[in-house]
C-alpha positions as CSV (number, residue, x, y, z in Angstrom):
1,X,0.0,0.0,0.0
2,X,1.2,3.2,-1.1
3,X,0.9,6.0,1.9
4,X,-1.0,9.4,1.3
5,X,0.5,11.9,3.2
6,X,-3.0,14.4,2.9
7,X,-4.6,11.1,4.8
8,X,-2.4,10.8,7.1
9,X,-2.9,14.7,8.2
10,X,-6.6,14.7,7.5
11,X,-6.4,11.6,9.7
12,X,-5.1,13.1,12.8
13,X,-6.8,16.6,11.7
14,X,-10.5,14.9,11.9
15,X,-9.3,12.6,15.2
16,X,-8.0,15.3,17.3
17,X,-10.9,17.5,16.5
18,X,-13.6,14.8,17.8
19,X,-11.7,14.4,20.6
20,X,-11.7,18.0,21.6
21,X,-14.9,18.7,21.1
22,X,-15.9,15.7,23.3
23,X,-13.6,17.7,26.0
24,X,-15.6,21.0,25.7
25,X,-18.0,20.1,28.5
26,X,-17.1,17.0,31.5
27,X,-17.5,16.5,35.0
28,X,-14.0,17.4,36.1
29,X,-11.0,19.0,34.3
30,X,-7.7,19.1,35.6
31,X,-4.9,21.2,34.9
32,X,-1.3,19.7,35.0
33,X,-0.5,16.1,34.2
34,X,2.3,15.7,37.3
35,X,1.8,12.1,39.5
36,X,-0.7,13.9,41.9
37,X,-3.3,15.0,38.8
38,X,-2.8,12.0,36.8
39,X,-3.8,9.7,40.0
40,X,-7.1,12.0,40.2
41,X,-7.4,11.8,37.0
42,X,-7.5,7.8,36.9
43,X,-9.2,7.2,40.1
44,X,-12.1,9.5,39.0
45,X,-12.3,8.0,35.2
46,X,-12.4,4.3,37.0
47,X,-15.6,5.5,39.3
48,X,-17.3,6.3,35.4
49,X,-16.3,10.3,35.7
50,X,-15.7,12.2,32.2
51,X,-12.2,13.7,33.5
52,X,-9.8,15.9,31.0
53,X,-6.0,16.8,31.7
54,X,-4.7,20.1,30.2
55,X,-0.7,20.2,30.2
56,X,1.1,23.0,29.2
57,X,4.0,20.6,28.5
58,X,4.7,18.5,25.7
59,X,5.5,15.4,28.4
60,X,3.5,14.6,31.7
61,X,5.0,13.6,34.3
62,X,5.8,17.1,35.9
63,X,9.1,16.6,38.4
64,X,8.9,12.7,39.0
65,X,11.2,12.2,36.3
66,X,13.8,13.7,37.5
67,X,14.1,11.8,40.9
68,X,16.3,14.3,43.1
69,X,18.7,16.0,41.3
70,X,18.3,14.2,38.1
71,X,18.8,10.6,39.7
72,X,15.6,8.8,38.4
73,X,14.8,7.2,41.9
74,X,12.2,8.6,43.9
75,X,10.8,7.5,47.4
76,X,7.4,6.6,49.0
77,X,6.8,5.9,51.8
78,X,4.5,3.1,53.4
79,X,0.9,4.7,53.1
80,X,1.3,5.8,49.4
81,X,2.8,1.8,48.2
82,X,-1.0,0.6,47.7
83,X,-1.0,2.9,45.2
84,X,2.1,2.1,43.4
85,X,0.9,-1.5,43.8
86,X,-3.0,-0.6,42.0
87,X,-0.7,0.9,39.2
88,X,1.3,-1.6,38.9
89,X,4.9,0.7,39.7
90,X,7.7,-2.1,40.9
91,X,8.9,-0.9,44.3
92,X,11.9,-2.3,46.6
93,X,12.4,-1.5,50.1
94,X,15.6,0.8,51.1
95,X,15.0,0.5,54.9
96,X,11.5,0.1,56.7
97,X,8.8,2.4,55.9
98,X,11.2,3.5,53.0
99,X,10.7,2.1,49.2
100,X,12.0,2.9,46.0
101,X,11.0,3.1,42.6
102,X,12.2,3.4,39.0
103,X,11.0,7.4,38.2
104,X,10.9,6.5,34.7
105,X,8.7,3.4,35.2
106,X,6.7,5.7,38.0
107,X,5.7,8.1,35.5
108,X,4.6,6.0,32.4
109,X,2.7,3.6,34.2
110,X,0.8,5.9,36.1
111,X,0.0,8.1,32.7
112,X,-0.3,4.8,31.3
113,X,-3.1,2.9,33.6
114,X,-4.7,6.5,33.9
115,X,-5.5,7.0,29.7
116,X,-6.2,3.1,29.9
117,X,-8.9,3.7,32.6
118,X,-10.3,6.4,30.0
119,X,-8.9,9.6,31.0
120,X,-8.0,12.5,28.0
121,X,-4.9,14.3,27.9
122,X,-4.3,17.1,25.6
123,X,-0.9,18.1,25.8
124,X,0.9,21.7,25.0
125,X,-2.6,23.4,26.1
126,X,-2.3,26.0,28.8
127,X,-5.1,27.5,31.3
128,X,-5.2,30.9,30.5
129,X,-8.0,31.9,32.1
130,X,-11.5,30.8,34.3
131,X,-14.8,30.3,33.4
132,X,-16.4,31.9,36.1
133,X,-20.7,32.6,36.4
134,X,-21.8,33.9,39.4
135,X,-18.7,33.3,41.9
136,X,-18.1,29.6,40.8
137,X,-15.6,28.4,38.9
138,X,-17.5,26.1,36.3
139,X,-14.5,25.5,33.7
140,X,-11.4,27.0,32.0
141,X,-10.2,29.0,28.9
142,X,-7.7,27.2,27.1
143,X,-5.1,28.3,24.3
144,X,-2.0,26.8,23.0
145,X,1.0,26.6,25.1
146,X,2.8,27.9,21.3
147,X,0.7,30.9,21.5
148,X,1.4,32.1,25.2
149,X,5.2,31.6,25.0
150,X,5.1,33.4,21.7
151,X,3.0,36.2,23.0
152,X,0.9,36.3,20.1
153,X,-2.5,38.2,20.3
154,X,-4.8,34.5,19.5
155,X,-8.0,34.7,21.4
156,X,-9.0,31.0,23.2
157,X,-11.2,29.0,23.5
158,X,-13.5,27.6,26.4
159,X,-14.6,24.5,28.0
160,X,-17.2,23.7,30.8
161,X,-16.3,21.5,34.2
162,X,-18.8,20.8,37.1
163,X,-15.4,20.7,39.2
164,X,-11.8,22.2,38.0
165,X,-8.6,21.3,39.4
166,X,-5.4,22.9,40.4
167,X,-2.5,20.0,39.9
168,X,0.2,22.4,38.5
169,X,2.7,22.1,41.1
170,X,4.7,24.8,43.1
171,X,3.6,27.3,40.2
172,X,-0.3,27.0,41.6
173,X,-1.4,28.3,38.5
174,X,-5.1,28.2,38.3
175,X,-5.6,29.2,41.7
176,X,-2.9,32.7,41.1
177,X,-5.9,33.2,37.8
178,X,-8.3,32.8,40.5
179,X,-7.2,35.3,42.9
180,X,-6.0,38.1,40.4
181,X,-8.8,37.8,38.5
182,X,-11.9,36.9,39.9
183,X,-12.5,38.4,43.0
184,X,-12.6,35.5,45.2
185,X,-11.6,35.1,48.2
186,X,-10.1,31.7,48.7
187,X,-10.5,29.8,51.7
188,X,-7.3,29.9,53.2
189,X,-6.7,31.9,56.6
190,X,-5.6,34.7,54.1
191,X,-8.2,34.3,51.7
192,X,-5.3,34.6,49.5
193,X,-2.5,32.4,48.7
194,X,-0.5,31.8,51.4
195,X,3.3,30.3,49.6
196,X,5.5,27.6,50.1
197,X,7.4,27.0,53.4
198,X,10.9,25.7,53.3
199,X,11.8,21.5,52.7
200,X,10.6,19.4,55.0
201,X,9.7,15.9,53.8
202,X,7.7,14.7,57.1
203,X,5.8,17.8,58.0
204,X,5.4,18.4,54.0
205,X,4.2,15.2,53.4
206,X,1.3,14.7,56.1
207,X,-0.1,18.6,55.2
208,X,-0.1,18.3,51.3
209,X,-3.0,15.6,51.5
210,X,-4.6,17.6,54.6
211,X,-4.5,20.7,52.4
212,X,-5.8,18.8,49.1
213,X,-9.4,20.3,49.0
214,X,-11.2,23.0,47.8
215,X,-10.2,26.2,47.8
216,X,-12.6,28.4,46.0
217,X,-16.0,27.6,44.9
218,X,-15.7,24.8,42.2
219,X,-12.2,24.8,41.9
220,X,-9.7,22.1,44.0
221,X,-6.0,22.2,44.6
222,X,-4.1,18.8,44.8
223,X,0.1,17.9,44.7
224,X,2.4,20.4,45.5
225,X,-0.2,23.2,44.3
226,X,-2.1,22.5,48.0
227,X,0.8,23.4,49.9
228,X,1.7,26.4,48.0
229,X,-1.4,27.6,48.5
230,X,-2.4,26.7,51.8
231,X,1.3,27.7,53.0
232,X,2.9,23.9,53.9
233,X,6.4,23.3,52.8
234,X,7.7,21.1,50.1
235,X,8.7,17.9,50.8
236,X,11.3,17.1,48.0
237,X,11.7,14.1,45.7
238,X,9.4,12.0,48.2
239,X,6.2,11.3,45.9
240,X,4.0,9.5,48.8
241,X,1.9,12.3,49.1
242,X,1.1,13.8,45.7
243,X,-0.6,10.1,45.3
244,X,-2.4,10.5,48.2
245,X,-3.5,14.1,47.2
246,X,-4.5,13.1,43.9
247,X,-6.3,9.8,45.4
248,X,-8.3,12.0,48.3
249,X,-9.5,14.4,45.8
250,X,-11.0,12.2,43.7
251,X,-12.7,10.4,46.2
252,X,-14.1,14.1,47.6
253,X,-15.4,15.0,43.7
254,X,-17.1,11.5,43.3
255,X,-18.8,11.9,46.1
256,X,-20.1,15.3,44.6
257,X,-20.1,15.0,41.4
């Protein structure tokens, strides 16, 4: 068979369309494809949700790749192994309570298991902006990642969400929209975002899944995004908790949504 090249395009052309347009309008959508969004993300599709990932990047992962300092080992500790176990993530123990896992095998799994259990993630799409209707946030405005880092004037698009979530790390991206723009006041002790303290693993590890809820009407924060916005430090390349986070906030939205 000879190969058309105009197929091929029109091919992925007609494919990713559908697929976008099926995105426009779900029960939860989710911004940034890091361990702690991508767990929400699959425990929500397996309860029957329709559950969208937007990731400014062109990989997922966020910083589980890169172990600590670019040695691809992380650590979890002995709450979060279920999880690696559901996913099917090969651990070992290091010393008791301790276990350690391949970062590379960490990430693709868990994106892996989470599109498998019928999740979509678009890729190289950033949050720009809220859709907001009388003080709730009910879904996001969306352009290409391309188009923001190029500063060109392209207006976006929207989509709908019963429930949005904040998953983009230290960067707490959607929740920063929310506060400059909306007039919100988010329910932290500040009503503002309150920062990232200093490392500390233990103490950053037990408040990122206490402070994974949600923090303005409609909109969730989970991963590192709950600490930096409800002021807990950052715990390091320990991943235990972002699983948890993304695990408990799933749990919270099925129950509501």
């Amino acid at each position: 068979m000879q190969l058309d090249d105009i197929k091929i395009s029109k091919a992925i052309i007609e494919s990713y369309k559908d697929k976008l347009i099926k995105a426009l309008d779900v029960d939860v959508a989710i911004v940034g494809a890091g361990p702690a969004g991508m767990v929400c993300a699959y425990y929500l599709a397996r309860a029957g949700k329709n559950v969208v990932i937007f990731e400014r990047k062109l990989s997922v992962g966020g910083g589980m790749w890169g172990g600590g300092i670019m040695f691809n080992e992380i650590v979890v500790q002995q709450k979060a192994k279920k999880i690696m176990d559901e996913f099917g993530v090969r651990t070992r123990v290091y010393e008791d309570g301790y276990y350690l896992a391949d970062s590379i095998e960490s990430v693709s799994t868990i994106c892996s298991k989470a599109v498998k259990a019928g999740v979509k993630i678009f890729n190289l799409i950033s949050a720009e902006d809220l859709f907001i209707r009388k003080g709730r946030i009910c879904g996001l405005v969306l352009n290409w990642t391309a188009v923001e880092m190029a500063r060109l004037h392209v207006d976006p698009i929207t989509m709908r969400a019963k429930f949005v979530v904040d998953a983009t790390g230290h960067a707490a991206e959607v929740v920063h929209i929310a506060e400059r723009k909306s007039g919100l006041r988010l329910k932290t002790k500040t009503g503002k975002i309150m920062g990232e303290q200093s490392m500390w693993a233990d103490e950053g590890e037990q408040t990122i899944v206490k402070n994974s809820k949600e923090v303005a009407c409609g909109l969730y924060v989970c991963g590192m995004c709950a600490n930096a916005v409800f002021g807990g430090p950052r715990m390091g390349p320990i991943f235990g908790g972002m699983l948890l986070s993304g695990e408990k906030i799933a749990k919270d939205l099925i129950k509501r949504s």
